[in-house]
C-alpha positions in Angstrom: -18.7 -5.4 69.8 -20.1 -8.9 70.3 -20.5 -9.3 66.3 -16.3 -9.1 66.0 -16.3 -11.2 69.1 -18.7 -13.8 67.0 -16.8 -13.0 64.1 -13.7 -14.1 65.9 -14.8 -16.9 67.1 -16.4 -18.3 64.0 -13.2 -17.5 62.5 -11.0 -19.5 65.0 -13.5 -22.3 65.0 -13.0 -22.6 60.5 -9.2 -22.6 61.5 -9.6 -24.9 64.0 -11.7 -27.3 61.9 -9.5 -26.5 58.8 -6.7 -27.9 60.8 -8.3 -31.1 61.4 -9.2 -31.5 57.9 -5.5 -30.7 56.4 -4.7 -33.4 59.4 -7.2 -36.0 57.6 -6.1 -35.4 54.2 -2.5 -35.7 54.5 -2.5 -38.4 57.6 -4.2 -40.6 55.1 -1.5 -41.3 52.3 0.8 -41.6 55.6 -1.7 -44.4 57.0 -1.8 -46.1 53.6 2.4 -46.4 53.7 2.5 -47.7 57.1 0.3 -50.1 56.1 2.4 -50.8 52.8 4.9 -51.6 55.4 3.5 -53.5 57.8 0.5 -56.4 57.7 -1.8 -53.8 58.3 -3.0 -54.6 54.8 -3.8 -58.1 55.8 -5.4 -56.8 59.0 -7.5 -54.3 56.8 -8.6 -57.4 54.0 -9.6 -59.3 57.1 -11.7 -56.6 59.1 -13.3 -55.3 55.8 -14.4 -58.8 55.0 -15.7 -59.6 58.2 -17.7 -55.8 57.9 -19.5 -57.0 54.9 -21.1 -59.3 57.4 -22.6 -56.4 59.5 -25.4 -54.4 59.1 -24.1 -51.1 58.6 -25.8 -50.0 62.2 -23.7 -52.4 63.4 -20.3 -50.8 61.7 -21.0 -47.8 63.2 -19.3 -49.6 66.7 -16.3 -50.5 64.6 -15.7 -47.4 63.4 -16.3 -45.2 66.9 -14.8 -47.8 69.4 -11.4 -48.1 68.2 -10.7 -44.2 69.0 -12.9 -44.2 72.1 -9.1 -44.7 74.3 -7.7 -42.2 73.2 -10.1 -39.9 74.8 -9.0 -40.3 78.9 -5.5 -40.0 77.5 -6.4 -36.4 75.9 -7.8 -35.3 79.2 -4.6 -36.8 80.7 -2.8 -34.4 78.1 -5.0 -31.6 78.5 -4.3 -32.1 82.6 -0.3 -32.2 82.3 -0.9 -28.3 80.4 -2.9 -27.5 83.4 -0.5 -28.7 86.3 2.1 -26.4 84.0 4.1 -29.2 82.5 2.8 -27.8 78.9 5.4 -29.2 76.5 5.0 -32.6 78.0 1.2 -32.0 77.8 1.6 -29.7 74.2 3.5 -33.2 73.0 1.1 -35.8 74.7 -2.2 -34.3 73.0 -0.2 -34.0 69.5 1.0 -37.3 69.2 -2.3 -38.8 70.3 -4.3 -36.3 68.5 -2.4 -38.0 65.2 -2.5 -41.3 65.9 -6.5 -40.7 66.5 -6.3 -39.3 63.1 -4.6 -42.0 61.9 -6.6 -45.0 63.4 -9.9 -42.7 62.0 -8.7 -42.6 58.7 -7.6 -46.6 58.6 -10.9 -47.6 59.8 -13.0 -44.8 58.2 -11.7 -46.9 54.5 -12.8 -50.0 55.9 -16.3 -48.9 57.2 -17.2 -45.7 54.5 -19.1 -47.8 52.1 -21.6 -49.4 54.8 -21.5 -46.1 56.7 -23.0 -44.2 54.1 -25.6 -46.7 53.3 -27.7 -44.9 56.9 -29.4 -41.7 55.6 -28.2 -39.6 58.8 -24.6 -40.8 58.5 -24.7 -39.8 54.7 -26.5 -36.9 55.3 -24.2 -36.0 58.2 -20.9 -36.6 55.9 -22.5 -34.4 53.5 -22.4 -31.6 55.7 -19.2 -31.7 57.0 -18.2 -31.5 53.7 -20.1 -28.5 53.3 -19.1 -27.2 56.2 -15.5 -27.8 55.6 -15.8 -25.9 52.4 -17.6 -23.2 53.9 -14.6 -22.5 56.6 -12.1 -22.6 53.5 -14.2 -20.0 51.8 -13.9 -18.2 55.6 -10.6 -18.4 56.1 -9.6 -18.2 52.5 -8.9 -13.8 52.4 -6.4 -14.3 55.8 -4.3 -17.0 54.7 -4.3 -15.3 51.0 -3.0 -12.1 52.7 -0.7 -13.8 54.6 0.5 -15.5 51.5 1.0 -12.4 50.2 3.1 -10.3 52.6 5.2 -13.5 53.2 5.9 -13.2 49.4 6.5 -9.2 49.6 8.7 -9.8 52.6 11.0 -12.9 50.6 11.2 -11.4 47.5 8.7 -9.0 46.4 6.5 -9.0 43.2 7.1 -12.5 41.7 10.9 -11.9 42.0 13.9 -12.7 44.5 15.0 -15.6 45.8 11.8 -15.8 48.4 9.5 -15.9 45.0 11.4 -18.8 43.4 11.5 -20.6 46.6 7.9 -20.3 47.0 7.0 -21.7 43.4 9.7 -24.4 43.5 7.5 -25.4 47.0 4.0 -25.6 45.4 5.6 -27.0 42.2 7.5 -29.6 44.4 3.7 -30.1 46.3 1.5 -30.4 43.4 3.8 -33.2 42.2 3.6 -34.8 45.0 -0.4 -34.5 45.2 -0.3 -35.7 41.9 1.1 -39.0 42.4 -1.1 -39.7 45.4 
């Protein structure tokens, strides 16, 4: 009993971590077109030459402080779901939980290369690597058996409308990777 509760929970932790990463990944081309579109890209030339000036001890500030905010405001969140106002609370922790991606992922650029010049903080990055790969290689039989009755259930073996409408999807994603 308490190894399928352990299970379960490991299990539910990959997914939750897997979540975060797909958020990282894909939040990051978005970051990089906002700042396309806005001065962010002077902002970034600015702060990554005034980081070339610090230690990289001293970058480790810069890249923790800017997300430290949003923190209060989570609890705020996580407080609204409490007092039963959940979509208000279910929206609150979304939105900020993305624009703490987003602000990670714009200052994790800047700071990386001085970052991973500290042997804990490259070892560290290292593992959560690993680790990420190790709950994709957890999670990995679920979401292939999911993929697989959601493609019995549009279309069956490889055929159907469903079928097509899946391949035209990852056709349509991997071209879309691929120009990243």
């Amino acid at each position: 009993m308490m190894r399928r509760i352990s299970q379960s929970l490991w299990f539910l932790l990959a997914v939750a971590f897997l979540i975060e990463a797909w958020c990282w990944d894909h939040l990051e081309p978005i970051v990089a077109r906002i700042v396309a579109l806005i001065p962010l890209r002077q902002f970034k030339a600015w702060l990554a030459q005034r980081i070339s000036t610090l230690s990289p001890a001293m970058t480790l500030p810069v890249f923790l402080v800017p997300v430290a905010p949003l923190y209060p405001l989570k609890l705020l969140a996580l407080a609204l779901i409490a007092q039963g106002q959940i979509v208000a609370g279910v929206a609150m922790f979304a939105f900020l939980q993305v624009v703490g991606l987003g602000v990670v992922a714009f200052i994790f650029d800047v700071t990386k290369p001085k970052l991973l010049q500290m042997r804990w903080f490259a070892a560290a990055y290292r593992w959560l690597i690993e680790l990420r790969d190790k709950a994709r290689a957890l999670v990995a039989p679920t979401i292939a058996a999911i993929k697989a009755k959601i493609a019995a259930a549009l279309g069956g073996e490889g055929r159907g409308f469903g079928a097509r409408t899946l391949r035209m999807i990852g056709r349509l994603r991997r071209r879309v990777r691929a120009t990243r």
